[in-house]
N, C-alpha and C positions, 0 to 999 in steps of 0.2 A: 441414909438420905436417899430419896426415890429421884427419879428420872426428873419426875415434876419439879420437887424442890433444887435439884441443879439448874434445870433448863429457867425456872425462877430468877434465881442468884447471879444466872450471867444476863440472863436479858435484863435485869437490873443495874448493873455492871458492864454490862458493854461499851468498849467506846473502839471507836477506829482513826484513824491517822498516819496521815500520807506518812508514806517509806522514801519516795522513790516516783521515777517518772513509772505509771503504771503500775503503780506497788504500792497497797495498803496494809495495813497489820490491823489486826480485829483483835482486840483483847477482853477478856472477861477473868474475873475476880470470884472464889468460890473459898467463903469460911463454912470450916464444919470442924464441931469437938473431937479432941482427941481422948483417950481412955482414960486419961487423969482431970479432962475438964476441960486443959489448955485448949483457947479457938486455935487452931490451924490455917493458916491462909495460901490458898493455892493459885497461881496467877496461870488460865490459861491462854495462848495466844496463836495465830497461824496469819503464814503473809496468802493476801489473792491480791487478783491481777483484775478484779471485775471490779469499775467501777461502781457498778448499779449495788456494791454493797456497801457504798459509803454515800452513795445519793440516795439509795431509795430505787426501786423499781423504778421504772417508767412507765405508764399504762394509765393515759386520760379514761380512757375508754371505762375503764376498771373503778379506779383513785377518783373522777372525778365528774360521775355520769350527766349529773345535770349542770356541771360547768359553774359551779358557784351559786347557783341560784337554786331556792327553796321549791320548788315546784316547777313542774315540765310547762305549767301555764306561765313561767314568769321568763321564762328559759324562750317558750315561741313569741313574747313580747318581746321579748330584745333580737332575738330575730328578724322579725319585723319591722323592727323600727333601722335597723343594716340592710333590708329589701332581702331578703334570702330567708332559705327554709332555716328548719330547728338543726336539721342533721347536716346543714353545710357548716352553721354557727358550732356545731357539736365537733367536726372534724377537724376546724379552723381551732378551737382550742383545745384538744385534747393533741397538734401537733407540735403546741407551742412548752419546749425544753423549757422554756423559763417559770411558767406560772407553777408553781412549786406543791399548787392543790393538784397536777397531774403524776404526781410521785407518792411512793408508795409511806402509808404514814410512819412518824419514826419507830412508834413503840412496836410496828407490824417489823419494820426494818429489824429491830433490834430483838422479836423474839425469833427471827429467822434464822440469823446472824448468830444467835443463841443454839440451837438449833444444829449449827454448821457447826462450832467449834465443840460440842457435848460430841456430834460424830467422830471429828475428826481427835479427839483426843481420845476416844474409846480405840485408833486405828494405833497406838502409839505401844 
């Protein structure tokens, strides 16, 4: 089984779930045959303390450049119609924690997150 096909199987497989105040557990799931055929099923897991792995990065700027709208023409329309530029309408939502388009997308979350735990179980 290659790097690629593990880092596969957990970011397919990943889920996270609060621990704890400040404490998440990141889990991913890895089947692969054994010499006689039997699947194998390996559960691996590790706790963090960083939320941004169970939200999603944070980064408007990044996740979510034109702000929901299809074209930077449609983006200085709503602009305008607020009396302010593109790039004040650009700061104003890429500050806002809640609109969930400024977070980093799941399946990016989850091959990251895939990623972490393939390291950290190679430290094991």
């Amino acid at each position: 089984m290659t790097k690629f096909d593990i880092i596969k199987q957990l970011t397919d497989t990943i889920q996270v779930s609060w621990v704890g105040y400040g404490k998440w557990k990141i889990t991913g799931t890895l089947q692969y045959p054994d010499r006689d055929g039997t699947i194998l099923t390996k559960e691996l897991s590790l706790i963090t303390h960083n939320e941004e792995d169970n939200t999603g990065l944070f980064d408007g700027k990044l996740f979510n450049e034109l702000c929901g709208f299809n074209t930077f023409d449609e983006l200085d329309e709503a602009a305008r119609q607020e009396c302010i530029t593109a790039q004040e309408f650009q700061r104003r939502v890429w500050r806002d924690t809640a609109n969930e388009d400024n977070y980093e997308p799941r399946r990016d979350r989850d091959f990251r997150l895939a990623n972490k735990l393939f390291d950290f179980s190679q430290d094991l």
